[in-house]
C-alpha positions as CSV (number, residue, x, y, z in Angstrom):
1,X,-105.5,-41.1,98.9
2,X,-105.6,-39.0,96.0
3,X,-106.6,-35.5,94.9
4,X,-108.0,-34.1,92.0
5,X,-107.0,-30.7,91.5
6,X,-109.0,-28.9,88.8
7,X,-107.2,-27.4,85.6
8,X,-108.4,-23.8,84.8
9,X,-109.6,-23.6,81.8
10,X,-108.5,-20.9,79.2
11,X,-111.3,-18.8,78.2
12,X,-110.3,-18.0,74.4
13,X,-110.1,-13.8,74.9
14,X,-106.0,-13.8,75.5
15,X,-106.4,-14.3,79.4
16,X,-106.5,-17.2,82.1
17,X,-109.6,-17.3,84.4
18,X,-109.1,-14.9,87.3
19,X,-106.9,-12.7,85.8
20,X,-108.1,-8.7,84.9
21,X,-106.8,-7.4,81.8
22,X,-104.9,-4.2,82.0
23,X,-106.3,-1.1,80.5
24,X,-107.2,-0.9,77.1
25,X,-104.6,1.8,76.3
26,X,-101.3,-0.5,77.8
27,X,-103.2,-3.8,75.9
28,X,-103.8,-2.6,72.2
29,X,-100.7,-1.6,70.2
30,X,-101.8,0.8,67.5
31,X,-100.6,0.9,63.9
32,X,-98.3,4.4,64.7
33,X,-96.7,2.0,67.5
34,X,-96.5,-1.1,65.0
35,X,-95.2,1.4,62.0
36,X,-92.6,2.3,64.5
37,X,-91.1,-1.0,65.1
38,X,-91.4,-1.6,61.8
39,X,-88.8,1.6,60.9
40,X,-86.6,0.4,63.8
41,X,-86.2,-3.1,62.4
42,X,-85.6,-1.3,59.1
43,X,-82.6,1.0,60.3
44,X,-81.4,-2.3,62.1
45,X,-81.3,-4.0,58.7
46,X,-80.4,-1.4,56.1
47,X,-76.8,-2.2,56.0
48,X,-77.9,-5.7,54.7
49,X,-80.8,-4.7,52.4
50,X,-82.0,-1.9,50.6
51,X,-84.6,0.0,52.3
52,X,-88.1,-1.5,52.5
53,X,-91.0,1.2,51.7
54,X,-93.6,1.2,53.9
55,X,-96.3,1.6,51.1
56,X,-96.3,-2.0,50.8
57,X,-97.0,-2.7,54.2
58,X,-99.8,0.2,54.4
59,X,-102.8,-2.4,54.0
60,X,-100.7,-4.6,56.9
61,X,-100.6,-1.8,59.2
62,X,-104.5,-0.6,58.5
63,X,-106.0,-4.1,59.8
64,X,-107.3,-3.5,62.7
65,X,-107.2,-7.1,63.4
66,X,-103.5,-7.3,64.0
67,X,-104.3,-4.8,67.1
68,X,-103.7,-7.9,69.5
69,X,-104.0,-7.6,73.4
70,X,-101.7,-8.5,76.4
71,X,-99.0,-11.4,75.4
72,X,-100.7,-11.9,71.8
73,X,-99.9,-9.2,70.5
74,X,-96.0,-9.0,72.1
75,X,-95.7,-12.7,70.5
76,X,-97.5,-12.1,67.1
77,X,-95.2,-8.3,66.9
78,X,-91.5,-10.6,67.9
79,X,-92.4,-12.9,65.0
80,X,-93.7,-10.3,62.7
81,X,-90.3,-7.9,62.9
82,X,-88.1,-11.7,63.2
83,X,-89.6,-12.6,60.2
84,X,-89.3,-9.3,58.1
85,X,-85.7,-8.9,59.5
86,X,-84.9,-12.3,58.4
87,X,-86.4,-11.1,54.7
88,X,-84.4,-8.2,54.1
89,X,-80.6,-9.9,55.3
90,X,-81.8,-13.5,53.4
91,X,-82.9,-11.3,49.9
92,X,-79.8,-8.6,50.1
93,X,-77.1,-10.1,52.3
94,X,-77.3,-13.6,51.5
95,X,-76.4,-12.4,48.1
96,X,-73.2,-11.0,49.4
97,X,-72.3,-13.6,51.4
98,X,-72.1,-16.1,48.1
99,X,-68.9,-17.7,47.8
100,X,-66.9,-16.9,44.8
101,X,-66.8,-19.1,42.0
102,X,-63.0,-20.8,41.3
103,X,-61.7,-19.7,38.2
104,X,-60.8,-22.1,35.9
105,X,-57.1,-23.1,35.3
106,X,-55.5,-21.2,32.6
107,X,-54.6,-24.0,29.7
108,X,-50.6,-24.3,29.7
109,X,-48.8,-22.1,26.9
110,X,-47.3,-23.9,24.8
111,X,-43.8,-23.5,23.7
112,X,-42.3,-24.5,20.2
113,X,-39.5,-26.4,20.1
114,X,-36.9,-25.0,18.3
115,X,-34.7,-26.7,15.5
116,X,-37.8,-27.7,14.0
117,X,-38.4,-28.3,10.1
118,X,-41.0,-25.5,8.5
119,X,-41.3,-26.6,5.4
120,X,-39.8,-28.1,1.8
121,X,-36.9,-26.1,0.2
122,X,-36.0,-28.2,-2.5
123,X,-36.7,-30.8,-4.9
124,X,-33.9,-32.5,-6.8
125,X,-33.4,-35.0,-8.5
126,X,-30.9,-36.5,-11.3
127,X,-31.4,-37.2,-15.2
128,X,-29.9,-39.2,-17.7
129,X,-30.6,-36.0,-20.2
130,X,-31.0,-33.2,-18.1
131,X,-32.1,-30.9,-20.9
132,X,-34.7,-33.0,-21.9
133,X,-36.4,-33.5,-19.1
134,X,-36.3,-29.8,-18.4
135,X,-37.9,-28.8,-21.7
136,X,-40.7,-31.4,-20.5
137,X,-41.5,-30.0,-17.6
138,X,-41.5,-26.7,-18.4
139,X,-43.9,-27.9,-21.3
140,X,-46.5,-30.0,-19.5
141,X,-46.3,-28.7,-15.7
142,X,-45.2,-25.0,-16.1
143,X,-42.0,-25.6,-14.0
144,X,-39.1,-23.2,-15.6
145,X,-36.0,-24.2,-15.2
146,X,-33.1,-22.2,-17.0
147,X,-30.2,-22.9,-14.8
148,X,-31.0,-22.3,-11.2
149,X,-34.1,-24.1,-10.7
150,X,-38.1,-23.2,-10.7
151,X,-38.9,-21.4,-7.8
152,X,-42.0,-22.4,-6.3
153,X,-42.7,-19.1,-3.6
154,X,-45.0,-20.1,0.0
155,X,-46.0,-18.7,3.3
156,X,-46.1,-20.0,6.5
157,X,-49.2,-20.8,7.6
158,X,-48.6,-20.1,11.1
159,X,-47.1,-17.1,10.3
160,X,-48.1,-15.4,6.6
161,X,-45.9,-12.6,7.2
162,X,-43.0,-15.1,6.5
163,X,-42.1,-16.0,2.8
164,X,-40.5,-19.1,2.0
165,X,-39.4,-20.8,-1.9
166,X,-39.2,-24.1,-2.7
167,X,-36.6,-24.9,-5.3
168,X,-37.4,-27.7,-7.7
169,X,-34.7,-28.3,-10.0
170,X,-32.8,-31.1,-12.4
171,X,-29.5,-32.7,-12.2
172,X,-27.3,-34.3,-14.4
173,X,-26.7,-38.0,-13.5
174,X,-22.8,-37.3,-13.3
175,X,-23.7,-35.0,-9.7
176,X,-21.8,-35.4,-6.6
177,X,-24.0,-33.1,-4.7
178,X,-25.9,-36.3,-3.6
179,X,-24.9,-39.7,-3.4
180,X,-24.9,-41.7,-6.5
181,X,-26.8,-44.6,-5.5
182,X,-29.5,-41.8,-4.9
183,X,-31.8,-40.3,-8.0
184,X,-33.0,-37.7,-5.8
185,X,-33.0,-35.5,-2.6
186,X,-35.2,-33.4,-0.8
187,X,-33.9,-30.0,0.7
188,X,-36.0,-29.0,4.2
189,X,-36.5,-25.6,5.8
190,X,-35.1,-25.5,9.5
191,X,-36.0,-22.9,11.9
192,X,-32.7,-22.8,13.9
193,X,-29.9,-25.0,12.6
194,X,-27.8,-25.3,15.7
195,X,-30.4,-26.9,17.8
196,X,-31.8,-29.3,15.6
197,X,-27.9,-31.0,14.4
198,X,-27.5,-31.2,18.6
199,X,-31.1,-32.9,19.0
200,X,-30.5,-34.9,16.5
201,X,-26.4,-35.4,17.2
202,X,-28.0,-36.7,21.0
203,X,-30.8,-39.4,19.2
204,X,-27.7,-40.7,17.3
205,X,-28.5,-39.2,13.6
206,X,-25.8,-39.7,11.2
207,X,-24.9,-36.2,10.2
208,X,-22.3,-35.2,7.5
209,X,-19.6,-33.4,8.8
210,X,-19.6,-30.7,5.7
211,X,-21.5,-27.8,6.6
212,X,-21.4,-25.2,3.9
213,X,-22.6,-20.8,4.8
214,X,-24.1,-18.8,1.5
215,X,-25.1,-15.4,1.4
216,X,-28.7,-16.9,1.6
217,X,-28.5,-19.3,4.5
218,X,-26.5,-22.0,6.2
219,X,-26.4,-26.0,5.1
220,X,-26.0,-29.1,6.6
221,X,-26.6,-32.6,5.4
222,X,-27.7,-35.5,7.6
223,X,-28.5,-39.3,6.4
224,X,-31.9,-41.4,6.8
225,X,-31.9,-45.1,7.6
226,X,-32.0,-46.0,4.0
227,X,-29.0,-44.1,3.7
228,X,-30.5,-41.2,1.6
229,X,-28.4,-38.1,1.6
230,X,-31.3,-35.5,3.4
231,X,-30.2,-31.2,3.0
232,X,-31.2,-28.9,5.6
233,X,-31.5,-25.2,5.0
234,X,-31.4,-22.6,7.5
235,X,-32.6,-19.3,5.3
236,X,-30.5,-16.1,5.9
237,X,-32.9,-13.6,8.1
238,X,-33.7,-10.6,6.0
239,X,-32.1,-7.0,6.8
């Protein structure tokens, strides 16, 4: 056998059939009640967010039709204060909470190697008639030279402050400076002697065994594969 038991029926004003409301004054929750709860959700939140004025909720709190009764208007009040908490710690807070970016890997200094060439120091080469092809060049290029060479002055481009010459000069054909199967050799600027005969002593470099010291820098004299007699010059560092 079965029984029908009849469903009440909700009537639409906030209450079930059979039930009384309570009076008016415990139902209703003003706007001085609702501003209140406002203020104490503010104070809850203010270390997350700056304060919220309440000039922007004034024409919130004047509608009378957010003066709910009974459970409507506890319900609508929890998710009005929920949702304006959530506001002011997701617009203020959330900012804080952002992780920080990575910072970016420094790029790697970079360190010279030292016994390095810098540059050209000389220019020589051999003449039948030394004096006439002097005269030429000094006629047609400009390049002087009376005895001791044309000196042809440069900076560093790395480094301006640093002066370098370049010696261009002729020799007689006679010379033993370089090897006579050679008509000329090229002089090269080193930045530190010692390590570059070592580097180059270690990748089996022929190196001449003379080494000469001037008042205005240190030689050495090394051999290419061709067996062309190559100077190196180390210049004296200035007082």
């Amino acid at each position: 056998m079965s029984v029908s038991v009849p469903m009440p029926v909700h009537n639409g004003s906030g209450l079930w059939p059979g039930k009384k409301a309570a009076s008016t004054g415990r139902q209703q929750r003003t706007c001085g009640d609702l501003r209140a709860e406002i203020n104490r959700a503010r104070d809850s939140a203010k270390e997350f967010a700056p304060a919220l004025p309440l000039s922007s909720l004034e024409p919130f709190l004047r509608s009378s039709r957010y003066i709910i009764p009974g459970m409507q208007a506890i319900l609508w009040r929890t998710i009005t204060l929920g949702s304006l908490l959530f506001f002011l710690i997701g617009s203020h807070g959330g900012q804080d909470a952002q992780s920080p970016q990575a910072e970016k890997p420094k790029p790697a200094v970079k360190t010279e190697q030292r016994g390095r060439i810098v540059g050209i120091g000389g220019v020589f080469f051999k003449s039948a008639n030394r004096d006439q092809t002097r005269e030429w060049y000094s006629t047609h290029l400009g390049l002087t030279d009376k005895g001791g060479g044309a000196m042809l002055p440069w900076r560093e481009h790395d480094d301006p402050q640093k002066e370098h010459v370049t010696v261009w000069t002729v020799f007689p054909a006679s010379t033993k400076y370089f090897e006579p199967n050679q008509t000329f050799m090229i002089n090269y600027i080193v930045d530190d002697m010692d390590a570059l005969l070592t580097r180059l002593k270690q990748e089996g470099v022929k190196i001449d065994p003379k080494q000469m010291n001037e008042s205005y820098g240190r030689f050495a004299w090394i051999y290419d594969s061709d067996g062309n007699k190559i100077e190196l010059w180390q210049p004296a560092a200035k007082q």
